[in-house]
C-alpha positions as a Python dict, from the first residue, in 0.01 Angstrom:
ca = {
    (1, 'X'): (0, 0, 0),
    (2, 'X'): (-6, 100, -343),
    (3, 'X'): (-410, 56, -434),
    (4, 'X'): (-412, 340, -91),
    (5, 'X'): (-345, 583, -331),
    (6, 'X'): (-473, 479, -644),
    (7, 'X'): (-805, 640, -545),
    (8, 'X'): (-636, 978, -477),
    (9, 'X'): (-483, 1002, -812),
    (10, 'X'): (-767, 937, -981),
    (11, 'X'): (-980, 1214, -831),
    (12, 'X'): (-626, 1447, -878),
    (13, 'X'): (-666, 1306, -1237),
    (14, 'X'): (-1055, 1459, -1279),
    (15, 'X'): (-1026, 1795, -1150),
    (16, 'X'): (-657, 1846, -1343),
    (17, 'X'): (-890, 1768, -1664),
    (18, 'X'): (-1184, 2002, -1531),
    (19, 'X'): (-889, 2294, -1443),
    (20, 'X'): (-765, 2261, -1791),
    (21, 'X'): (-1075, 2254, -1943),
    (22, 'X'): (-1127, 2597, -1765),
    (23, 'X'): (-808, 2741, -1849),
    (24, 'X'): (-874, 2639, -2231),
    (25, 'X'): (-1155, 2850, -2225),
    (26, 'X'): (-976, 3147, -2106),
    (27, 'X'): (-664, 3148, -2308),
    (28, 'X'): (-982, 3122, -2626),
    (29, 'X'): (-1151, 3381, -2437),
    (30, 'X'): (-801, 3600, -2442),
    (31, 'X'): (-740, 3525, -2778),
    (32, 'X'): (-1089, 3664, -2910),
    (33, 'X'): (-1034, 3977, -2697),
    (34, 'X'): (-631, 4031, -2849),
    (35, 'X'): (-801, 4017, -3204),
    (36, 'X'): (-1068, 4243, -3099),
    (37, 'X'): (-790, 4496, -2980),
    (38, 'X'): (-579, 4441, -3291),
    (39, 'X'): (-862, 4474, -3511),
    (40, 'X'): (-950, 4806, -3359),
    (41, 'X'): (-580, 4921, -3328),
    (42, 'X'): (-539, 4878, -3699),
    (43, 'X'): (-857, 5092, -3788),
    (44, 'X'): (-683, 5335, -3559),
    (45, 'X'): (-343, 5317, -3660),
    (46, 'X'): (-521, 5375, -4056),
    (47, 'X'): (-690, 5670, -3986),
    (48, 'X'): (-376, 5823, -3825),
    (49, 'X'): (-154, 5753, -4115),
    (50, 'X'): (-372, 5837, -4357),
    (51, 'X'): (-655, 6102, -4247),
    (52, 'X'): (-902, 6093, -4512),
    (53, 'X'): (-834, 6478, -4599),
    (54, 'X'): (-557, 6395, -4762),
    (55, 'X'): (-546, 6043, -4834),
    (56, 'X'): (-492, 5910, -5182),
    (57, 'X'): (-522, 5556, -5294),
    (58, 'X'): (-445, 5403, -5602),
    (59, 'X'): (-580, 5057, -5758),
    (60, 'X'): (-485, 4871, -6071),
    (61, 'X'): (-712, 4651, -6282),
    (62, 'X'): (-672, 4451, -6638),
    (63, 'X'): (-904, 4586, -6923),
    (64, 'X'): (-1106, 4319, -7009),
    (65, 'X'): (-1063, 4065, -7279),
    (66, 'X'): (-704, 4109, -7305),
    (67, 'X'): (-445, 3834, -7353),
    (68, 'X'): (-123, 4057, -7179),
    (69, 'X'): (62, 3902, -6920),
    (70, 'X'): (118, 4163, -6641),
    (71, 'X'): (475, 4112, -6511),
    (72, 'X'): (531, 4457, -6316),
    (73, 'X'): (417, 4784, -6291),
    (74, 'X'): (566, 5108, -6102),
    (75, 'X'): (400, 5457, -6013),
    (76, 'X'): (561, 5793, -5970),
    (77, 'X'): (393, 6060, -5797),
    (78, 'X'): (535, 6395, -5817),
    (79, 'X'): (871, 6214, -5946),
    (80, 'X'): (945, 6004, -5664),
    (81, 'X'): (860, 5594, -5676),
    (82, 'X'): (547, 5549, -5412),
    (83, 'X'): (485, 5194, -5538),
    (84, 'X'): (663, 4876, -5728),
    (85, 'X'): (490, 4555, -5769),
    (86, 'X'): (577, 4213, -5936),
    (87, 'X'): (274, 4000, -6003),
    (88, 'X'): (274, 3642, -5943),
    (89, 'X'): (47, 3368, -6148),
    (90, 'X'): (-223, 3415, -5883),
    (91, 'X'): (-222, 3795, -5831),
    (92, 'X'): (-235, 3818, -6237),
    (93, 'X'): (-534, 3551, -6219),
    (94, 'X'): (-713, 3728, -5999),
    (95, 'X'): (-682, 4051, -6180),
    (96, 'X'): (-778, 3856, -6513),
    (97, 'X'): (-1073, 3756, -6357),
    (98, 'X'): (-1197, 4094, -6272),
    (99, 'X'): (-1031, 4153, -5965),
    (100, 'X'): (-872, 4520, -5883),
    (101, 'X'): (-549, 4554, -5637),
    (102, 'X'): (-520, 4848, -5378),
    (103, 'X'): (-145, 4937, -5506),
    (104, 'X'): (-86, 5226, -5246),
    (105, 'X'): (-231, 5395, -5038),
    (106, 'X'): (-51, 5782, -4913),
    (107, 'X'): (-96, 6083, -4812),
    (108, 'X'): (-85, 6396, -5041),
    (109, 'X'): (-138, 6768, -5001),
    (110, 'X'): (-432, 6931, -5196),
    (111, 'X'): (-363, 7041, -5574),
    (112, 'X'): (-216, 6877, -5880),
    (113, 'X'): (-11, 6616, -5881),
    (114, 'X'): (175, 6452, -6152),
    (115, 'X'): (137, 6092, -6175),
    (116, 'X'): (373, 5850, -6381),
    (117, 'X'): (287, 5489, -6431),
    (118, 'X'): (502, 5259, -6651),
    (119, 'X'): (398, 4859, -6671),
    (120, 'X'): (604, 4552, -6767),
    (121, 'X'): (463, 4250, -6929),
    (122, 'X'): (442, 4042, -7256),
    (123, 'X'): (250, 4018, -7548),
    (124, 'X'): (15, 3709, -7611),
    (125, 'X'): (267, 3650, -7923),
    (126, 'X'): (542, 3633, -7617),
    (127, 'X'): (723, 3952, -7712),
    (128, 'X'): (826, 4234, -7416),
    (129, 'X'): (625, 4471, -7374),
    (130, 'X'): (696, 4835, -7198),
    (131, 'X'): (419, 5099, -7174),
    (132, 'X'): (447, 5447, -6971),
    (133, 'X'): (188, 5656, -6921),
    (134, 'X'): (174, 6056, -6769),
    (135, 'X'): (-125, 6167, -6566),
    (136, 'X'): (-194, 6460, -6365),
    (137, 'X'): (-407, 6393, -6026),
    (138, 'X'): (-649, 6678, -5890),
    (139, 'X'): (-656, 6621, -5511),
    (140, 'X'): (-907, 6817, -5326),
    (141, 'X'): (-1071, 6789, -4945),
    (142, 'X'): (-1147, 6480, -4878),
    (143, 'X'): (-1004, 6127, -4978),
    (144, 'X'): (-897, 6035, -5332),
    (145, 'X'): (-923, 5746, -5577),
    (146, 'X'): (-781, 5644, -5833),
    (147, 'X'): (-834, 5331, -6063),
    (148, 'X'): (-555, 5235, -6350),
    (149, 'X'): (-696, 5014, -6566),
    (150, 'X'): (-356, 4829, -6781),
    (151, 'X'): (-391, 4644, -7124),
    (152, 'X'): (-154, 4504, -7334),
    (153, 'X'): (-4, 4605, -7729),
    (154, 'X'): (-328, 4448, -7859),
    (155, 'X'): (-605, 4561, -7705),
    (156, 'X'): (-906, 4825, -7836),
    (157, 'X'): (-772, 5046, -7517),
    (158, 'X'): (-527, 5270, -7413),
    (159, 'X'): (-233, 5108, -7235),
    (160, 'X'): (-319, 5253, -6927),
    (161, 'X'): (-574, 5456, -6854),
    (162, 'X'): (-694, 5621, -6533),
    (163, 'X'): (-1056, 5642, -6373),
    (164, 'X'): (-1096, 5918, -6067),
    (165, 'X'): (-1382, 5833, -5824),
}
């Protein structure tokens, strides 16, 4: 009585793996089409926040050559703290190595603006070092960027200097 319905189970067995083969390549199917949307939502949800009239961006790069150890840096705009970042070993590699960081991105009203940027680090002899630096930002129509390029006590460069593009 028991080989009666062997058979049965068997064939039940086949088209359970053909069904979930299906369904596999649905729920991969739905998963492609979520990114999509997500994708597309966060292009969206970019240009809302930050309409390119009045966007402003900043980056921050490491002059070349230099031996400081980034530890922290914080910008000011117009006296209030708009961003605060503590580098780890691979952000400051990175950097080292050329690399530039998008450190905030905002919206601001057309004019002047006064930026502050102060950055935390060592010296290659080990000894704490604490630089500040005043700017003033022109922002007209259209979006903004800004580049701060850091270096340490030692370097041919000013601390921090600032690049508008």
């Amino acid at each position: 009585m028991l080989l009666a319905y062997l058979p049965g189970a068997v064939l039940a067995e086949e088209v359970s793996k053909e069904q979930i083969k299906g369904l596999d390549e649905q729920v991969q199917e739905i998963k492609s089409e979520a990114l999509g949307i997500a994708a597309a939502l966060s292009g969206l949800e970019e240009k809302l926040l930050h309409p390119s009239n009045t966007q402003l961006s900043l980056f921050v790069a490491l002059a070349e050559d230099d031996d400081f150890r980034l530890d922290a840096v914080e910008v000011q705009l117009d006296g209030k703290v708009v961003a605060n970042h503590l580098y780890t070993f691979k952000e400051l590699e990175a950097l080292q190595q050329g690399g530039v960081q998008r450190l905030h991105t905002g919206n601001i009203r057309t004019g002047q603006h006064d930026l502050q940027v102060t950055l935390i680090g060592k010296s290659p002899g080990g000894a704490e070092y604490r630089h500040t630096a005043d700017f003033t930002i022109e922002k007209g129509i259209g979006p903004k960027l800004v580049e701060l390029v850091l270096a340490g006590p030692g370097a041919n460069t000013k601390s921090i200097s600032k690049k508008d593009w």
